[in-house]
Every structure is written in structure tokens, then in C-alpha cells.
FIDRENDREN-59609 format. One line per 2 residues: number of its first residue (from 1); for each residue y, x, z of C-alpha. Coordinates in Angstrom, 2 decimals. Example, Ala and Ser with C-alpha at 12.3 -4.5 7.8 and 13.67 -1.06 7.14 Angstrom:
BEGIN
1> -4.50/12.30/7.80 | -1.06/13.67/7.14
REM end
This chain:
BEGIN
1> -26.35/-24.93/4.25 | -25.78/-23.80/7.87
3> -21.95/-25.62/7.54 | -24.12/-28.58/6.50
5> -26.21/-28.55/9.84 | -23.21/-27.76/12.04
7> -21.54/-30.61/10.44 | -24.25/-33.03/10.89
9> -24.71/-32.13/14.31 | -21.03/-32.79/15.10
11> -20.92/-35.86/13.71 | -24.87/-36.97/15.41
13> -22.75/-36.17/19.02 | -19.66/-38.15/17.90
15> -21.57/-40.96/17.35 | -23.45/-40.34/20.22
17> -20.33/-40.50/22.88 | -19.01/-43.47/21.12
19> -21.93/-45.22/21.70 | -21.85/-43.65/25.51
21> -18.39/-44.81/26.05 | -19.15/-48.73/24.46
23> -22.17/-48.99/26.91 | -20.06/-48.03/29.87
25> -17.47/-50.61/28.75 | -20.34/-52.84/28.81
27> -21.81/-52.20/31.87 | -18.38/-52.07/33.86
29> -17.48/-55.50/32.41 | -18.20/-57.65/35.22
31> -15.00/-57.10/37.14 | -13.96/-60.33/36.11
33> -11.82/-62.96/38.78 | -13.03/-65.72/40.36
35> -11.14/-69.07/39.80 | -10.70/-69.33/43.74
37> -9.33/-66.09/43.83 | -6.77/-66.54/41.45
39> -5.87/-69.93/42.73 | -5.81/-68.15/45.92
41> -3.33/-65.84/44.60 | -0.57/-68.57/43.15
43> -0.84/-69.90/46.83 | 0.05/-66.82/48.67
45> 2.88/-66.54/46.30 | 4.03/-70.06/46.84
47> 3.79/-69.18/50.73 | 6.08/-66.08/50.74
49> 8.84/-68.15/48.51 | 8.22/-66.19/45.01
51> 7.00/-68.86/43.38 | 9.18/-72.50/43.42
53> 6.95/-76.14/43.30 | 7.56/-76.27/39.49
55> 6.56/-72.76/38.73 | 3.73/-72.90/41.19
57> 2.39/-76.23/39.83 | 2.55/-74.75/36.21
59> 0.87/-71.56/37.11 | -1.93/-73.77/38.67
61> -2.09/-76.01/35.60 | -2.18/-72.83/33.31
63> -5.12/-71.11/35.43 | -7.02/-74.47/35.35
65> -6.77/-74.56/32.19 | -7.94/-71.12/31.18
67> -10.63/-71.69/33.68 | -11.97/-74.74/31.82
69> -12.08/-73.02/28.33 | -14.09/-70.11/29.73
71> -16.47/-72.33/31.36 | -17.06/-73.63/28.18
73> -17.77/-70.11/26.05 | -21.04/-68.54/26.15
75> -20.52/-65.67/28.87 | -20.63/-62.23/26.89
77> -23.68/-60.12/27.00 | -23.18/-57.15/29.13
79> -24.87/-53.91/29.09 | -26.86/-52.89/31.97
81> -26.44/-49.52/34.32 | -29.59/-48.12/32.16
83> -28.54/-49.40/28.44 | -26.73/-46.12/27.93
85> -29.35/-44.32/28.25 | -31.81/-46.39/26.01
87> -28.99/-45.91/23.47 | -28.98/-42.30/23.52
89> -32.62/-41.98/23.04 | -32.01/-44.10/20.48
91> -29.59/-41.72/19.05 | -31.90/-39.00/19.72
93> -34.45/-40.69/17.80 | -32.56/-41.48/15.14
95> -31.50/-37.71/14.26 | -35.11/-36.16/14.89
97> -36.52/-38.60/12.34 | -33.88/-37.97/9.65
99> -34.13/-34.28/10.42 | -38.00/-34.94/10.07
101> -37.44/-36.89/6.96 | -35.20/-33.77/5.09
103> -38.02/-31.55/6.15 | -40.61/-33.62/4.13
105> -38.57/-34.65/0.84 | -35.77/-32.64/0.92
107> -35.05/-29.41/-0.50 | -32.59/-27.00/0.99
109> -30.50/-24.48/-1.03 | -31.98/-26.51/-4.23
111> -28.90/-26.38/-6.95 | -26.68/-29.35/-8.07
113> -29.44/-30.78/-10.79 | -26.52/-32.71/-12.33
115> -23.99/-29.90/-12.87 | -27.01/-27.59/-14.00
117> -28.30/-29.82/-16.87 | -24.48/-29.76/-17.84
119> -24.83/-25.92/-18.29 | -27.70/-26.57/-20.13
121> -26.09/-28.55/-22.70 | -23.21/-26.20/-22.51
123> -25.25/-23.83/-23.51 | -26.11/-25.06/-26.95
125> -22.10/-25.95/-28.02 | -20.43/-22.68/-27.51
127> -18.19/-23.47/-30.33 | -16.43/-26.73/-28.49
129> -16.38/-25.81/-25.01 | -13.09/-24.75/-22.83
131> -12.77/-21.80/-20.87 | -14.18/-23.43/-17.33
133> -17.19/-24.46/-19.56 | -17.68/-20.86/-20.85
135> -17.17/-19.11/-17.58 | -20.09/-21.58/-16.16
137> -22.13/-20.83/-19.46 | -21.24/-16.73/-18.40
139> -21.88/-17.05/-15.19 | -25.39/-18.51/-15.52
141> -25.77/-15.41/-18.41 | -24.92/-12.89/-15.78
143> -26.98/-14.71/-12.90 | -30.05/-14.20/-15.29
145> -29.03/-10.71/-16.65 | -26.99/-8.97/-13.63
147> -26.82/-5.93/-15.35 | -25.49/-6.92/-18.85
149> -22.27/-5.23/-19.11 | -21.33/-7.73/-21.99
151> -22.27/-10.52/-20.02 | -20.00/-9.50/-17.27
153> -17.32/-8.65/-19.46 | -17.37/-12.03/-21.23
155> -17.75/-14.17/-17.88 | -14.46/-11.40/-17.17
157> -12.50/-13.10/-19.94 | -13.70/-16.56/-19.77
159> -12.32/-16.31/-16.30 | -9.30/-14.83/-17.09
161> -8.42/-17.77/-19.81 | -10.01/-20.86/-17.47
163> -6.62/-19.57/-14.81 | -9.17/-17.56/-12.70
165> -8.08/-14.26/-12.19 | -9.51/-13.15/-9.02
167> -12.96/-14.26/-10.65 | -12.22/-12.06/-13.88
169> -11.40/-9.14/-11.47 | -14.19/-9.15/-9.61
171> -16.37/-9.27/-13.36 | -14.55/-6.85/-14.99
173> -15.71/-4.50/-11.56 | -19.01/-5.20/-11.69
175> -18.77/-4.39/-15.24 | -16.97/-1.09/-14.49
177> -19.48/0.04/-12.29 | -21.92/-0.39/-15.14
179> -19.75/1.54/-17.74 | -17.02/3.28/-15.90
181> -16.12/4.48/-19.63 | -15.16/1.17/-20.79
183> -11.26/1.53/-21.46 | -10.76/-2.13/-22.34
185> -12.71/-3.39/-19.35 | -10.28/-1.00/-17.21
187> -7.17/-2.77/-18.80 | -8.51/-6.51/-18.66
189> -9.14/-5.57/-14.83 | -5.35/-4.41/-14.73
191> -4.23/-7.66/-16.12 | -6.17/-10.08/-13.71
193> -4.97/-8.07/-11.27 | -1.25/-8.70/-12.58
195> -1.96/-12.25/-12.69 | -3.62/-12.66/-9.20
197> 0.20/-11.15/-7.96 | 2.17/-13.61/-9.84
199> 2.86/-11.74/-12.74 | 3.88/-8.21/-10.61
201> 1.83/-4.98/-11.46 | 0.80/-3.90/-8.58
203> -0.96/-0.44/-6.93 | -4.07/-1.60/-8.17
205> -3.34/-3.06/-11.59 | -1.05/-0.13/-12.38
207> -4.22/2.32/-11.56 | -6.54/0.18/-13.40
209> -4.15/0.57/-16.35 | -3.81/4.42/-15.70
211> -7.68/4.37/-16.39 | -7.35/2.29/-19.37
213> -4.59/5.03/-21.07 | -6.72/7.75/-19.81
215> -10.05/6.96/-21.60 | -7.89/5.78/-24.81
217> -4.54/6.01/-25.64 | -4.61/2.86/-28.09
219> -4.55/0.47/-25.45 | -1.60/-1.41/-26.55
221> -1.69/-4.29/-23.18 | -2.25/-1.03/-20.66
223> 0.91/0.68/-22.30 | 3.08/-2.79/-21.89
225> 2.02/-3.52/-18.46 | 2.65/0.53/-17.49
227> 6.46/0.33/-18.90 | 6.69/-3.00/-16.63
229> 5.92/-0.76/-14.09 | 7.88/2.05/-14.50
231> 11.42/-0.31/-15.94 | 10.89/-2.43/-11.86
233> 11.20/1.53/-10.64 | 14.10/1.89/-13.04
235> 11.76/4.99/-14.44 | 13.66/5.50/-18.38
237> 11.43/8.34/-19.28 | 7.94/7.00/-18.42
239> 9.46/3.02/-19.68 | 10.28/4.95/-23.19
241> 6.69/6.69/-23.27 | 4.87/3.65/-22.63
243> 7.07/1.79/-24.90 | 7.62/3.97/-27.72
245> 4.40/4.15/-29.52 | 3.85/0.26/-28.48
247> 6.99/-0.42/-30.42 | 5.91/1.72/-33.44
249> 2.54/0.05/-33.50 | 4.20/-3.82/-33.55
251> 5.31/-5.56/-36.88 | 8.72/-5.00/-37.24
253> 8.73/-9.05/-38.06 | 7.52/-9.52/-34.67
255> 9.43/-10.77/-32.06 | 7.91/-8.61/-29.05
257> 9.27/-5.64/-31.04 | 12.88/-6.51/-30.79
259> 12.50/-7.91/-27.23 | 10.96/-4.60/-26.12
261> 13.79/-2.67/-28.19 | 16.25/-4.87/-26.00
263> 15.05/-3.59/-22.96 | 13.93/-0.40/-22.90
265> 16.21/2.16/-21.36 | 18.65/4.17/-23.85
267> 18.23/8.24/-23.27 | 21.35/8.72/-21.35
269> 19.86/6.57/-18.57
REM end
């Protein structure tokens, strides 16, 4: 709201100055030249030889003739010394009655009544909405229960799958702070983290995962992201006990079994 004001005053003295600078145009246009002048002028360049009979005689025929077609206009209304001022009070005037209007019907800090009767609907088709939909349908969950860890946890994921991850992070904190226990909530924080750096486990996502493995050893994503980790730091003995019991818990049918396999470090590395 304050941008808002800031804004609108910027714009009220824009529009002010314009208005400034087109009165003093105004007011400054009666510099105009006198037909004897200018005739004057083609003479006194006649007299000092810079202007031969013919071109003098055209020159004289061109100003006459510009002369007669002005006579004929309607002179232009110019604005007086004092109009500038009348138009900034004007301007003045202007702005303190639509400020006094927004006082009267307005309603500042009121929310967007459109997008919040969207969330409403929202609200009531779960099943068919997509993940932006669900992290607005969260968000206005965890707006009216702050301290719902499954709330947060689920605006968390919603997040996470509508390309937010940043916004999942800072969930899956909150939630953390509510149940510091929570070893799945300590890994989903890890991977938003991982995705907010493009992919690379950093500092923070490798702690978060730390936390994860600490409060249960089962967390399959925690041990993956961990051997990431450790194979970038060319680290074969932690990569092989991240990786080991991740491989034994995978399908053999499934494809991330053979591709971890592939890469993970032999034991004479």
C-alpha cells in the first residue's frame, strides 16, 4: 500500500510539471514577427547584396503570402502569466478530492475479492486442481491455522510441485520449528533447497539431509541426495554408504538401481 501512495504521488507531480511546462509555452507564445519586420528584414538583405531582385521579389511574395493566410486563421488562444498557477490548483484539487474520495469508499489493504472467491471454489475441487491451485488452497489453510504442522507441510509440497522451491523451504521451516522431529519434513527441506541451487546440494541442503538420516535411517531421497554430495567431493566411502542400502532397497527391475550401480565408486577408489 505505501508503494501505491508513492506511486500515485509521482505520477500526481508528473502530471503536474507537464501541465507547468504547456502553460509556460502558452504564455511565452506571443513572440511572434510582425509583417513589417520581416519585410524589413528581406530589404536589408537586398541592401547589403545577399539577396538578388529575383530572390528578393520571391522572398517578398512568399512572406505576403504567409502573411495573408495567417490573417485569415483565428489567432491561437494563449495562456496568461497567471494560468499556470490556476492549473496547478487545479491539479491540487484534483488529487485532494480523489484522495478524499478513497478515504470514503475505498478500502485499503482489503484482499483481491476476485482471486479470493477463486480459492473458495478451489476449495471444494481438491481432486482437479494443479499444484499453483493447491499451494493457494494451502496457503489460505495455513493463514487460518498457523500452527498446523500438516498444513505447513502440505502448502511445503504443493510448493515444491507448482516449481516453487524457495516457498516450500520456507514451509517446510516453519513446519520444523513446530516438530523439529519430523525426519521427512527435514529431507523435503533438503530437496527445495537442492532445487532453489539448480540442482547442486548445497551447505544447507546437505545439513538438512544430515537431519533427515539422523532422526531415521529409511530416508531413501536424504541418502541419494547425501551420495550426490559426497561423489561432487569424490568421497568413495561415504558415496558407497549412502548408496549401498539405497541400492539394496530399489527393485532390481528398476532403472535407478543400475544407474546408481554405474556410478558409485568401486572399493579400490
Amino acid at each position: 500500500m505505501t508503494a501505491f501512495w508513492i506511486m500515485a504521488a509521482l505520477l500526481t507531480a508528473l502530471a503536474g510539471l507537464c501541465a507547468l511546462a504547456g502553460a509556460r509555452r502558452g504564455a511565452d507564445a506571443d513572440e511572434t514577427v510582425s509583417a513589417a519586420a520581416e519585410l524589413a528584414e528581406l530589404d536589408r538583405l537586398k541592401a547589403r547584396g545577399l539577396l538578388d531582385e529575383a530572390g528578393w521579389t520571391a522572398a517578398r511574395a512568399e512572406a505576403g503570402r504567409r502573411i495573408l493566410v495567417s490573417d485569415r486563421e483565428a489567432a491561437p488562444v494563449g495562456a496568461g502569466t497567471k494560468d499556470r498557477f490556476w492549473v496547478l490548483a487545479g491539479l491540487g484539487a484534483t488529487a485532494a478530492a480523489a484522495l478524499g474520495l478513497y478515504a470514503v469508499v475505498g478500502a485499503p489493504g482489503l484482499p483481491d475479492q476476485a482471486y479470493e472467491r477463486r480459492v473458495d471454489q478451489w476449495t471444494t475441487e481438491l481432486e482437479t486442481l494443479q499444484p499453483p491451485q493447491l499451494a493457494a488452497v494451502a496457503a489460505r489453510v495455513v493463514q487460518e491455522r498457523p500452527n498446523d504442522h500438516q498444513a505447513l507441510t502440505m502448502l511445503g509440497a504443493a510448493r515444491f510441485e507448482a516449481g516453487d522451491p524457495i516457498g516450500a523451504a520456507s514451509a517446510f521451516r516453519r513446519a520444523l520449528t513446530l516438530q523439529p522431529d519430523d525426519a521427512q519434513s527435514w529431507s523435503r527441506l533438503g530437496e527445495s533447497l537442492t532445487r532453489a541451487n539448480g540442482g547442486v546440494v548445497g551447505g544447507d541442503a546437505e545439513a538438512a539431509f544430515a537431519q533427515a538420516l539422523r532422526r531415521d535411517p529409511g530416508q531413501l531421497g536424504a541418502r541419494y541426495f547425501l551420495g550426490e554430495a559426497a561423489l561432487a567431493r569424490n568421497e568413495a566411502a561415504m558415496v558407497r554408504a549412502m548408496w549401498g542400502p539405497l541400492i539394496a532397497a530399489l527393485d532390481p527391475a528398476d532403472p535407478r538401481r543400475a544407474d546408481l550401480q554405474r556410478r558409485m565408486p568401486g572399493e579400490t577408489e
